[in-house]
VEXVO-444440 format. One line per 10 residues: number of its first residue (from 1); their letters; for each residue x, y, z of C-alpha. Coordinates in steps of 0.2 Angstrom, whole numbers. Layout:
NUM = a = X/Y/Z  ...
//
This chain:
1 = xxxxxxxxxx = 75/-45/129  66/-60/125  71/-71/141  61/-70/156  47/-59/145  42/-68/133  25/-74/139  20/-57/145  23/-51/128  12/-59/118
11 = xxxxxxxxxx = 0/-47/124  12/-33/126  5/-24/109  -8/-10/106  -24/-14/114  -32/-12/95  -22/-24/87  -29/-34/100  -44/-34/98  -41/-35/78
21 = xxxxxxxxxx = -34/-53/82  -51/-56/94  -60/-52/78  -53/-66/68  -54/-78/81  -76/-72/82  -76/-74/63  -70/-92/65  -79/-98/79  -95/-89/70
31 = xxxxxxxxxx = -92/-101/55  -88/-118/62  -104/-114/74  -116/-108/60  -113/-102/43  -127/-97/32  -131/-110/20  -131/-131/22  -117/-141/14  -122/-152/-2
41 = xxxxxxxxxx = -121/-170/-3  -105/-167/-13  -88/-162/0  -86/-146/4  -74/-133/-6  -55/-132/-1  -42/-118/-4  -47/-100/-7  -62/-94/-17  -60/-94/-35
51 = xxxxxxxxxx = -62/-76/-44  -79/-82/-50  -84/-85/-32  -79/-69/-27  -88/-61/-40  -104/-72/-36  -103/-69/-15  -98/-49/-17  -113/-47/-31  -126/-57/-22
61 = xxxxxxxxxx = -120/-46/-4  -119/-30/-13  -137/-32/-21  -146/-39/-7  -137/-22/4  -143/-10/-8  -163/-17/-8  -162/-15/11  -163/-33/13  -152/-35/27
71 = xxxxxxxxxx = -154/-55/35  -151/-59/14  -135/-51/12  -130/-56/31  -133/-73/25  -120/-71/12  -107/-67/26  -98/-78/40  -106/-70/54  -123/-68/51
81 = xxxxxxxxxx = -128/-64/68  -117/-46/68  -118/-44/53  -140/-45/51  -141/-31/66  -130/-18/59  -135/-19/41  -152/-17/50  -149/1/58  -140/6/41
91 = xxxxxxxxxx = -159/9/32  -166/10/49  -157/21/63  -147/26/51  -161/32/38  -149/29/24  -159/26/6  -154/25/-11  -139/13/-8  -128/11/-23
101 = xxxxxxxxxx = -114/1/-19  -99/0/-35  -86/-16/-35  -69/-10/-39  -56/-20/-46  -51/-38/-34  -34/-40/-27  -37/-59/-25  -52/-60/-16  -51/-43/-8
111 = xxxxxxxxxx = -63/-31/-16  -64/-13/-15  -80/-4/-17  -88/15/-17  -104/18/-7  -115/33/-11  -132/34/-1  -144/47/4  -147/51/22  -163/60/25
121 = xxxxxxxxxx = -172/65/41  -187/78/45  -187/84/27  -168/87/27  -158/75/15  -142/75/11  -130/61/2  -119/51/10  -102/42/1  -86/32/4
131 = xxxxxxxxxx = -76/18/1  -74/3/9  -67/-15/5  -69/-33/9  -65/-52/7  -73/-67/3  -65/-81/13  -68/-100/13  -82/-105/25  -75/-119/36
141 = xxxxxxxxxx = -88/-132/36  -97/-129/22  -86/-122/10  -96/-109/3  -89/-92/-1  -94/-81/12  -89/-62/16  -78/-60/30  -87/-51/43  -80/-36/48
151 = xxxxxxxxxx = -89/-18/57  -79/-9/42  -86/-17/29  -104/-8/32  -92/9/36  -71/10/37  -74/19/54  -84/7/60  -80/-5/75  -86/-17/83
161 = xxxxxxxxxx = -99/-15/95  -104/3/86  -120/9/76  -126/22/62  -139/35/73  -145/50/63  -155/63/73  -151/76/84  -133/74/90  -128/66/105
171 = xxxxxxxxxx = -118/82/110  -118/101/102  -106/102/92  -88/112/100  -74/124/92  -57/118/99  -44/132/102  -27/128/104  -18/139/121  -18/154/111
181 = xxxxxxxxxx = -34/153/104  -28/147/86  -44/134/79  -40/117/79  -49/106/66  -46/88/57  -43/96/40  -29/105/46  -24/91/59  -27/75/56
191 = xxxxxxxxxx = -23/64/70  -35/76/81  -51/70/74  -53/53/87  -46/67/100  -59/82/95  -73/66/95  -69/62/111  -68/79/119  -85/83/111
201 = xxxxxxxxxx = -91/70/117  -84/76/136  -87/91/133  -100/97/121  -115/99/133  -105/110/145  -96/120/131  -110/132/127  -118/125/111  -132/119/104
211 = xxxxxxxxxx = -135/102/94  -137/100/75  -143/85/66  -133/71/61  -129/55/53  -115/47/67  -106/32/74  -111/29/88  -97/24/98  -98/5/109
221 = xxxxxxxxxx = -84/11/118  -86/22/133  -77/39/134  -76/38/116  -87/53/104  -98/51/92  -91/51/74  -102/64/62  -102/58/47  -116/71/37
231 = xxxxxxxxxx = -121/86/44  -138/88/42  -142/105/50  -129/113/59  -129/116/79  -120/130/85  -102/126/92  -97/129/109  -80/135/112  -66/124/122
241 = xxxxxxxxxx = -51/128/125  -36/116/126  -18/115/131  -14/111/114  1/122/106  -6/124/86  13/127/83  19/108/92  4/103/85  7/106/68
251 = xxxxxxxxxx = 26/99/70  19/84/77  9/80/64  24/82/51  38/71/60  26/56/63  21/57/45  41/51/43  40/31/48  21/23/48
261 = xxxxxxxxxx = 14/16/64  21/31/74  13/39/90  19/56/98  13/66/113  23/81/119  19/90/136  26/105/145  34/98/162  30/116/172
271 = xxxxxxxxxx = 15/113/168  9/95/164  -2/101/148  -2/91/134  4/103/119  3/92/107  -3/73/101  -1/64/84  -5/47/74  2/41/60
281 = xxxxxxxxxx = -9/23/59  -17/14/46  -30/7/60  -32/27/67  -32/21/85  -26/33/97  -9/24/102  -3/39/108  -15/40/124  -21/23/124
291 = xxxxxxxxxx = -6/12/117  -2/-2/129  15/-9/125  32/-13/132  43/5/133  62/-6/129  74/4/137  65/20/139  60/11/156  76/12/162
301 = xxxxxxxxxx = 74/32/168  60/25/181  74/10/186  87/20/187  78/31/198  74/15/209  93/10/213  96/27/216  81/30/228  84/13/235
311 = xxxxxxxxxx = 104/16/239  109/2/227  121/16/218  121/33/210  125/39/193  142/41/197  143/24/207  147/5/202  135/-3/188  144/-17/178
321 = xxxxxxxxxx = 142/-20/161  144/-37/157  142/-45/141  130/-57/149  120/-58/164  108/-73/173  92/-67/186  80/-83/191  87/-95/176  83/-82/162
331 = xxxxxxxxxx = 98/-75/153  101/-58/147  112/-50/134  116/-33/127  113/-27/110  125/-33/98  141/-25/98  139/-17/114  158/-17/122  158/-26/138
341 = xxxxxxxxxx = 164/-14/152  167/-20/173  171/-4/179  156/6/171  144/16/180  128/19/181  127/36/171  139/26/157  128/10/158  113/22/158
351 = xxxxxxxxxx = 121/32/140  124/16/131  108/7/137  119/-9/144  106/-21/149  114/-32/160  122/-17/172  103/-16/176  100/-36/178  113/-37/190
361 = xxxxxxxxxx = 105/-27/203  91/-35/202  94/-44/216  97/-27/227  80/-22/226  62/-28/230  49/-37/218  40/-23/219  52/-8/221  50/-4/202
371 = xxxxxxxxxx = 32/-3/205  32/9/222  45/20/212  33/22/196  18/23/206  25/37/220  38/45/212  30/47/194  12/43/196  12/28/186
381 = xxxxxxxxxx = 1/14/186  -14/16/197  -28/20/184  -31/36/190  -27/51/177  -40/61/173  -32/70/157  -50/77/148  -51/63/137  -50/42/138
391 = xxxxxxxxxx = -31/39/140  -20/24/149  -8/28/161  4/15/162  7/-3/172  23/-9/182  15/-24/192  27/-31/204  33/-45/195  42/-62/203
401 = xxxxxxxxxx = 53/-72/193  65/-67/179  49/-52/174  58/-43/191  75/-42/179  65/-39/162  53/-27/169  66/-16/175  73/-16/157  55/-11/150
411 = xxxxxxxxxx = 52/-28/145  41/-42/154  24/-37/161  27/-17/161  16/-6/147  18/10/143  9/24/130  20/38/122  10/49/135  18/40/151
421 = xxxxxxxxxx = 34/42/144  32/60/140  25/62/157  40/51/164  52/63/155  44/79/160  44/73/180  63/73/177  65/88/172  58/98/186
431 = xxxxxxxxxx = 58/83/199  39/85/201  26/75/194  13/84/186  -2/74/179  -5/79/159  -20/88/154  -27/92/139  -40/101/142  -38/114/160
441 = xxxxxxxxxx = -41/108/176  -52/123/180  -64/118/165  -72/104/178  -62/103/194  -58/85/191  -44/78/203  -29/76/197  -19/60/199  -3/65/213
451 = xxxxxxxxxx = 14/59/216  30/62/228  39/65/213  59/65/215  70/71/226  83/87/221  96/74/222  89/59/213  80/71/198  98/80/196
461 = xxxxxxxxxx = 108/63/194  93/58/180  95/71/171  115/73/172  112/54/163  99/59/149  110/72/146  124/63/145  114/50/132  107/66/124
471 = xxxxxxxxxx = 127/72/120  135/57/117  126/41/121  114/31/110  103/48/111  117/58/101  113/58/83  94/62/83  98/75/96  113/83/89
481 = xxxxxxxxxx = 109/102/88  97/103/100  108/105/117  116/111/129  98/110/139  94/95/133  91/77/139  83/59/130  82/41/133  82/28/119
491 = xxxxxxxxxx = 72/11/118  68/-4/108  56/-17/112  54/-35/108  36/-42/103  33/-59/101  26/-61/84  36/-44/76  50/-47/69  58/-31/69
501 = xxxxxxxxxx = 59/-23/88  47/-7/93  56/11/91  56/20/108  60/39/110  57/49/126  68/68/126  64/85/134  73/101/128  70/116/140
511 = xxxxxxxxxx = 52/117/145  47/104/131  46/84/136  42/72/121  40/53/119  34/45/102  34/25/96  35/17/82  29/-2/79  43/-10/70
521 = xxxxxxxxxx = 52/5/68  68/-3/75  81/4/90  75/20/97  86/31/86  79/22/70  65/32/71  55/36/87  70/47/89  69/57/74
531 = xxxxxxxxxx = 54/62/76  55/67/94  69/80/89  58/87/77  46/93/88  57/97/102  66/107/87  51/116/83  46/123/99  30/127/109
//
């Protein structure tokens, strides 16, 4: 719902769309404060470069990079200051040489390009190709045609704050076994690469190996692995061993490839190990882990839980469902077409996902009653889980105002990864909260994030109600076939900026939890719920 949440929600989007946007807004500060180049007597150029300036900036860029002359083609961008350091460590730290850098065809005044290089280091060389792209935008004052300073432009896995580092590795290289000892590579899973990065990076020095040499990002961000991009002699891996099911896994990776911009995490709730995590992203940020968005109506398993806990009602008790409802002057409304029912209850409201049965007791409960109930119950929110590699762990701040009624509908100020919800699904399921791992505890002795998790009483009447959704509320179709043990929760999330809502799925199926999102993907059943079936469907 957009009332009472829409300025929380401008930032209520994954943390690396965020920073994509702080990019841009760098790149026009950078220009209005010092492009390369002095305008003419003459006004400066208007509208978007022509092809022939394209073809000039990208020619004169391209030849100065392949001479190793770095502050010249920096000079052709709209960021010099970035720009000049990085291109720096590619023939320096990087030891990269023979550069030949090949324009493919425009698309307007983006160009594509291939890269091939040789990287060499101790009498080892080796060659070094890929394919990047760019554009040449106005420049603002002086209206030169200037490259659009981006990290990726040097290297598409590049970001910002990272550098090119060949030499020994920062950390042996590791072997990563699934829970019954199956290898786990990239090839043969894609969205583990960023995940194997990290956990070598974690990892790697404790894991029994020995370091190779290599040409790597190095990564700005903390927590984050270096990425290898040539091998120049191999170390020896060290074996790790994760809680990862090759067999979920392998599922996972399929049913997000279904709807783009899709996230998935599946854990086992006896356990609270991670048995599987996939990305289906152009950006190939990690969402599933490290997402930060609004979880819709998902939320409503942790609310729920709150009126119960708090004596407001039960799942069999009163919980209206009008068409409309009003909390601190902010109006609320159901999806359309949603039949208005007075004499619902909470485990009816709960099945169809009526909003306003939930905004009506918002008044019943404390501002921050949603927040002790995700922070005791389900160990939500307090910056505290130690999974094995860099992961968020959800925030419900104790919000006044009409974000006390929208949070509670997964709306407002609350964020939320696949992970949390996974994890929310999973405390349901046995009433216990059980921090997600994805590597053993016993491999470091890290402490765990704890909880109270649920009563008997309130964990039965949640999953009486996801099972009711599951069988015959707005959970039904993408479910169907997979009960009688069987629970889900469906959601969709408003952004400000989107116009199409976020997909939110969260389900368990025995001893399986799963959540998955996709950005734009419309109401929870759209697609986030497809794809959570298909790995519940396929089993540990």
């Amino acid at each position: 719902m957009r009332n009472g949440a829409k300025a929380a929600l401008v930032g209520g989007v994954f943390a690396v769309m965020v920073g994509g946007a702080g990019y841009g807004a760098y790149n026009i500060v950078s220009a209005v404060n010092g492009e390369s180049g002095s305008a003419g007597p003459e006004p400066a150029k208007t509208g978007p470069p022509s092809s022939a300036e394209v073809e000039e900036t990208t020619g004169k860029f391209f030849a100065a990079w392949e001479k190793g002359k770095a502050s010249t083609a920096a000079a052709q961008t709209n960021n010099a200051g970035e720009a000049g350091p990085l291109l720096t460590t590619y023939f320096g730290s990087a030891q990269l040489a023979k550069v030949k850098i090949t324009p493919g065809t425009p698309t307007g005044a983006t160009v594509p390009f291939s890269v091939s290089a040789t990287v060499s280091y101790e009498g080892k060389s080796k060659p070094l190709t890929y394919e990047s792209e760019l554009t040449v935008v106005r420049g603002v004052t002086t209206g030169k045609a200037l490259v659009d300073w981006k990290p990726t432009v040097v290297h598409p896995d590049l970001k910002q704050g990272d550098t090119l580092v060949t030499g020994e590795a920062a950390s042996p290289p590791i072997e990563a076994v699934d829970r019954n000892g199956t290898v786990l590579t990239e090839a043969k899973y894609p969205s583990l690469g960023p995940i194997l990065d990290d956990l070598r990076g974690t990892y790697g020095d404790t894991a029994g190996g020995t370091p190779g040499i290599e040409l790597a990002i190095r990564r700005a961000t903390e927590g984050e692995g270096d990425k290898t991009l040539v091998t120049l002699a191999k170390g020896t891996p060290g074996k790790l061993r994760t809680t990862l099911s090759a067999n979920s896994q392998a599922a996972a990776e399929k049913a997000v490839k279904r709807y783009s911009e899709s996230s998935l995490v599946a854990v086992k709730p006896s356990t609270g190990e991670v048995l599987a995590v996939a990305n289906n992203r152009e950006d190939g940020f990690n969402a599933a882990f490290l997402g930060k968005v609004a979880p819709g109506s998902t939320m409503k398993i942790v609310s729920a839980a709150t009126l119960i806990d708090n004596g407001v009602t039960t799942a069999a008790g009163p919980a209206p469902c009008p068409p409309d409802a009003v909390w601190q002057s902010a109006k609320f409304k159901n999806l359309k077409g949603m039949t208005p029912n007075e004499n619902a209850t909470l485990s009816e409201s709960f099945a169809r996902s009526c909003n306003t049965a939930f905004v009506k007791y918002a008044d019943e409960i404390q501002v921050d009653s949603l927040t002790k109930e995700a922070q005791e119950r389900f160990g939500l929110g307090q910056d505290n889980w130690k999974t094995g590699i860099a992961s968020f762990d959800g925030s419900v701040p104790a919000s006044g105002g009409p974000d006390t009624a929208a949070n509670m509908l997964g709306q407002g100020q609350v964020q939320m990864s696949p992970l949390n919800l996974a994890s929310v699904a999973a405390t349901v399921v046995t009433g216990t909260f059980r921090q997600p791992v994805i590597v053993p505890q016993s491999l470091d002795d890290r402490e765990l994030a704890q909880a109270k998790g649920l009563s008997a009483d309130t964990a039965a009447q949640l999953r009486q109600m996801m099972n009711r959704t599951a069988a015959s509320g707005t959970a039904a179709t993408a479910m169907s076939g997979l009960g009688p043990d069987y629970g889900a929760k469906t959601g969709s999330a408003e952004v400000d900026g989107q116009k199409v809502s976020n997909s939110w799925f969260t389900g368990y199926r025995g001893d399986i939890a799963a959540a998955a999102m996709t950005q734009e993907g419309g109401h929870g059943s759209d697609a986030a719920g497809p794809i959570v079936a298909d790995v519940l469907r396929a089993g540990s």
